[in-house]
C-alpha positions as CSV (number, residue, x, y, z in Angstrom):
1,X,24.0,41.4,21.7
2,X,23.9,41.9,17.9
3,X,25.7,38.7,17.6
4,X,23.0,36.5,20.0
5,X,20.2,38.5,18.0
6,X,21.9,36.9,14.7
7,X,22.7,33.3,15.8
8,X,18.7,33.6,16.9
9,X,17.9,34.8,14.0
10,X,19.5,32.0,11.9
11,X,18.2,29.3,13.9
12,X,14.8,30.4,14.0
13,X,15.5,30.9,9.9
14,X,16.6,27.3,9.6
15,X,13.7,25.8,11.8
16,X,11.4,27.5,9.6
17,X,13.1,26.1,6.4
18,X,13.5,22.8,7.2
19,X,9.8,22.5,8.0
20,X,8.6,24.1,4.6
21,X,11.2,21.5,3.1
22,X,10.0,18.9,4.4
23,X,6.5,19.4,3.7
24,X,7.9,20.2,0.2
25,X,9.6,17.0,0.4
26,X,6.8,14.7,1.6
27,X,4.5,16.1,-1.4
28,X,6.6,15.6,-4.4
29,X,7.1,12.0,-2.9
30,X,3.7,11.2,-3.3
31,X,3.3,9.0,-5.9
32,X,0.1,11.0,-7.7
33,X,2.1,14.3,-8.3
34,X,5.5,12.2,-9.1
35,X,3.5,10.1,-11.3
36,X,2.0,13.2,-13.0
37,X,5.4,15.5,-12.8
38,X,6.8,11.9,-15.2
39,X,3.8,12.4,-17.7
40,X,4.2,15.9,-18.1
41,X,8.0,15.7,-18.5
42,X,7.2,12.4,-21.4
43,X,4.7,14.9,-23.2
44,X,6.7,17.7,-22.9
45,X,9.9,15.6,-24.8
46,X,7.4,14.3,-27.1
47,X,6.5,18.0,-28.4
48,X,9.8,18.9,-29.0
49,X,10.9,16.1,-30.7
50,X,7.8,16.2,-32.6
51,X,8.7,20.1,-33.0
52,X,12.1,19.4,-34.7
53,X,10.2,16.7,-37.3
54,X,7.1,17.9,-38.0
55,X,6.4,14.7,-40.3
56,X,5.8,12.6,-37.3
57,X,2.9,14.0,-36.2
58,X,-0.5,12.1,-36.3
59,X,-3.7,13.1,-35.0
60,X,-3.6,12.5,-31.3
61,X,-0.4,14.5,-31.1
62,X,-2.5,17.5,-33.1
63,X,-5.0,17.5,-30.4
64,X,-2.7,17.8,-27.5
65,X,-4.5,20.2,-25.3
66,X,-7.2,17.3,-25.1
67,X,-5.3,13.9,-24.5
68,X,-2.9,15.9,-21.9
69,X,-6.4,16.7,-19.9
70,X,-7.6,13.1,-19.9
71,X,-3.6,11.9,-19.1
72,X,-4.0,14.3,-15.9
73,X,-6.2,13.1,-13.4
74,X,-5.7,14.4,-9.7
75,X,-8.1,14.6,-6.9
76,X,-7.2,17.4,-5.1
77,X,-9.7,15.9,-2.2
78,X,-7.3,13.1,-1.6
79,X,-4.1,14.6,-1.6
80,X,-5.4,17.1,0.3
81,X,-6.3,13.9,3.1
82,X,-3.3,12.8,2.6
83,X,-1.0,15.9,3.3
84,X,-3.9,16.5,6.4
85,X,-2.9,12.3,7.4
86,X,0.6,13.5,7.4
87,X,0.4,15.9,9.7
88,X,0.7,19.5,7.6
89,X,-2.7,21.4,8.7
90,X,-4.9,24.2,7.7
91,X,-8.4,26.2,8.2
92,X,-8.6,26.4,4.3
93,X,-7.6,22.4,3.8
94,X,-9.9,21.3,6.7
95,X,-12.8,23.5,5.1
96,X,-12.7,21.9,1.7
97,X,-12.1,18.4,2.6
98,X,-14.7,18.6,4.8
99,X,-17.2,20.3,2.8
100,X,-16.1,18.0,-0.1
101,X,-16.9,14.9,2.2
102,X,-20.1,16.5,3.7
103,X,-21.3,17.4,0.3
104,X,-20.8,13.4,-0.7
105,X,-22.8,12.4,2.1
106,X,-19.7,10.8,3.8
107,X,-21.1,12.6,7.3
108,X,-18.6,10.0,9.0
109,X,-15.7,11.5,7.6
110,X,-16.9,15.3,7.3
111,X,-17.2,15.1,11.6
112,X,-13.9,13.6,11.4
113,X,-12.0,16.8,9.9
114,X,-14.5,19.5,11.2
115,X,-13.8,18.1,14.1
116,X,-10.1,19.5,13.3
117,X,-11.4,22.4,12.0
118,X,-12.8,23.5,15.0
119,X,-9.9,21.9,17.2
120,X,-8.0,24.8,15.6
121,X,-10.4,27.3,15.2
122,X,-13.8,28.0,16.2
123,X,-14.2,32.0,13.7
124,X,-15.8,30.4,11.0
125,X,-19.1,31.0,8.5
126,X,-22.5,30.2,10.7
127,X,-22.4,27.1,8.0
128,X,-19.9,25.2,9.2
129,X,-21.8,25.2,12.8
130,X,-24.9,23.3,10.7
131,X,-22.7,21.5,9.0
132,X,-20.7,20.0,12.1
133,X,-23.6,19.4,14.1
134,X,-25.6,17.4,10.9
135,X,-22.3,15.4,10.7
136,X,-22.1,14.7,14.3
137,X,-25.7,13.8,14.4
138,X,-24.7,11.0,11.9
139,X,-22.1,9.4,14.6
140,X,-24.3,9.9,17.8
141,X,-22.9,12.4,19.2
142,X,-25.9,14.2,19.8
143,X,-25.0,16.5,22.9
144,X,-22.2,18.3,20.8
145,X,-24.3,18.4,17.6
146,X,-27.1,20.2,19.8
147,X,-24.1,22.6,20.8
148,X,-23.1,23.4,17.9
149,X,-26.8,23.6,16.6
150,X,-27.5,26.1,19.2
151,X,-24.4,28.0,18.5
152,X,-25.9,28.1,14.8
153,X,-29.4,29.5,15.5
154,X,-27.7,31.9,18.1
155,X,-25.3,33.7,15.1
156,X,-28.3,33.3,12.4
157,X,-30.4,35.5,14.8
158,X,-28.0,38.1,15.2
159,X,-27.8,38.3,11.7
């Protein structure tokens, strides 16, 4: 029985594993962070060579803390649609990109993933009932944005 109970264990352990990998995996491929994960690795070099010959510094390098913020430029937003694209979901991820999309005025694409969010969840903040139903509004689908309007003014009154 132990045995069976630690073969289970082991598989479940390696199931688990290889889907954190993976996910791992298909993030450090994207081109963004790999690009980025190059440039630090480049300015990182560059300070400690410029660290063992200090008589090759100029005025850029002096104001490193400035020119590595301008050489880094990610938008969590998209990677965040990208990793959601690929298949790797969650409430928090679903929240941001589609308040970050609502917030834009992209109502097309905020119905799209709070859509998803509510697919996977429906004990959320009394906001994201408004803000589904405004974004479903936007792509006539007026019956569920009533819904979910309803559903709103039902949880602000008890409130």
């Amino acid at each position: 029985m132990v045995k069976k109970c630690k073969i289970l264990f082991f598989f479940i352990l390696s199931i688990v594993l290889n889907t954190f990998s993976g996910f791992a995996q298909t993030i450090a491929n994207d081109s963004v962070i790999t690009s980025t994960i190059q440039e630090n690795l480049k300015n990182k070099q560059q300070k400690s060579t410029n660290q063992n010959n200090p008589t090759k510094l100029n005025s850029s390098e002096t104001n490193k803390s400035q020119v590595e913020v301008k050489d880094v430029n990610i938008n969590i937003i998209d990677t965040y649609e990208r990793t959601l694209d690929k298949g790797f979901k969650s409430i928090e991820m679903l929240k941001k990109v589609g308040d970050a999309k609502y917030f834009e005025g992209n109502l097309t694409e905020s119905a799209k993933w709070y859509s998803q969010l509510f697919d996977l969840t429906t004990d959320l903040e009394n906001q994201y009932y408004f803000r589904f139903s405004r974004s479903l509004t936007a792509i006539s689908q007026f019956k569920k944005a009533e819904e979910m309007m309803k559903i709103y003014d039902e949880r602000s009154v008890l409130k």
